[in-house]
N, C-alpha and C positions, 0 to 999 in steps of 0.2 A: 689229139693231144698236142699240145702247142708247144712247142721249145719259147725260147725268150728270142726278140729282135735278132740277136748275135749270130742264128741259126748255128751254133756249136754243134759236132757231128754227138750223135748217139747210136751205141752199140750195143744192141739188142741179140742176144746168146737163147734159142730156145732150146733144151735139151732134151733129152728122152723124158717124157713125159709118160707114166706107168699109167694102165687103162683105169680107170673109176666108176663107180656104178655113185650117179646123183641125178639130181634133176637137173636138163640142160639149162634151162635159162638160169635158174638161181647158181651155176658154179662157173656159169660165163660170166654175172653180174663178180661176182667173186674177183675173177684173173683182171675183169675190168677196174674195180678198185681198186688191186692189186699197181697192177700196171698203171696203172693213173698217179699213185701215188709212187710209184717210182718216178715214174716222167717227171712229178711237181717236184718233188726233192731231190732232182739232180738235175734241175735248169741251169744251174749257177756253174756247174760242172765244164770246165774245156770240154771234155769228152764223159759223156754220160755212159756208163756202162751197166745195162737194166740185161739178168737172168734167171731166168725159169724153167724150171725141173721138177722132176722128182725122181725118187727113190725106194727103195724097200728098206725096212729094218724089222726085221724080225717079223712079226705077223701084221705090220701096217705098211699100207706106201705114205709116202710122204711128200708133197708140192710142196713148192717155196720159188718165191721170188724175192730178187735180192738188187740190191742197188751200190752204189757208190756215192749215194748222196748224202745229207747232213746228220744224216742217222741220228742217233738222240742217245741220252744218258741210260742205262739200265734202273738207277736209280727208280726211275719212273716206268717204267714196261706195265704195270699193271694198271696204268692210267689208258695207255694207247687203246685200248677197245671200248671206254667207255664214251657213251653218247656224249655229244659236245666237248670232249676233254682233248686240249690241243696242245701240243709239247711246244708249239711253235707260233710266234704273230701270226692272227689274219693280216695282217701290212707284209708279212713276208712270204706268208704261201693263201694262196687262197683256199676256199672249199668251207664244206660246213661244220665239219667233224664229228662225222656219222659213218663215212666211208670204212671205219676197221671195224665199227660197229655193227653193221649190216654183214660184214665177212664174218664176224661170230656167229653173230644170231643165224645164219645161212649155213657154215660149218655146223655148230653145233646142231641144228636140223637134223641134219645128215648124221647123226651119230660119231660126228670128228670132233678135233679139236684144231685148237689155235696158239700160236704162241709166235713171241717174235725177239731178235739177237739185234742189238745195234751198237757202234760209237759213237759217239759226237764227232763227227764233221770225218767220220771212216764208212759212215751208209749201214745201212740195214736188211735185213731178211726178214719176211715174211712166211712162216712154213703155218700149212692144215693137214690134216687126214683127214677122211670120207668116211671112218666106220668102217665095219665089215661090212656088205655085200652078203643080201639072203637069197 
C-alpha cells in the first residue's frame, strides 16, 4: 500500500480484535479492502490515522475500520457497496469500485452484515459482523 511521494507518516491503531468463526482467506480479503481503502483515502492526510477493532454488543461482535480520510456524505451510504458506484473521481483515487462490494457479498456469506458512518473530508468507518457461529 503506497502513500503519495511526500512519504507523510501513518498511524495505524490495531485494537483488540474479538475471535470470529469465517473462512480465512475470504475475511483476510475483507480487512485487505478494508485497509486498502483506508490507506487510498487518507494519502492526502499530514498524518493518516487508519483503526481497527472490534467489539461486542449484545449478542454480535462487531469489526470496523476506521480512517481520517475524505470520508463522504451520508447522503449517499447506500451507494458505497454497490458494484462500480464511486463517491469519488477515478482522477482522484484510483481502483475499480468493487472493493466494498466484494466486503458485502463476503460479509453477507457469512451470515453478517455491513454498514458504514462517514463526513466529508472527517474519514469514515467501516464496521461487519460474522453471524453467529454454529
Amino acid at each position: 500500500m503506497e502513500r503519495n511521494a511526500k512519504h507523510e507518516p501513518m498511524l495505524l491503531t490495531v485494537n483488540s480484535i474479538p475471535p470470529g468463526c469465517g473462512d480465512r482467506a475470504l475475511i483476510k480479503q475483507v480487512y485487505i479492502n478494508l485497509l486498502s481503502n483506508a490507506v487510498k483515502f487518507t494519502r492526502n492526510r499530514e498524518t493518516a490515522h487508519i483503526e481497527a477493532g472490534g467489539y461486542s454488543d449484545g449478542n454480535e461482535v462487531v469489526y470496523y475500520v476506521r480512517d481520517n480520510g475524505v470520508g463522504f456524505d451520508m447522503q449517499y451510504c447506500d451507494k458505497l457497496f454497490g458494484v462500480f458506484q464511486r463517491l469519488h473521481s477515478a482522477d482522484d483515487f484510483e481502483g475499480t469500485g468493487v472493493g466494498l462490494a466484494i466486503v458485502q457479498r463476503i460479509v453477507h456469506r457469512h451470515g453478517g452484515r455491513v454498514w458504514a458512518e462517514g463526513k466529508i473530508d472527517q474519514g469514515a468507518c467501516i464496521y461487519f459482523t460474522l453471524g453467529v457461529s454454529k
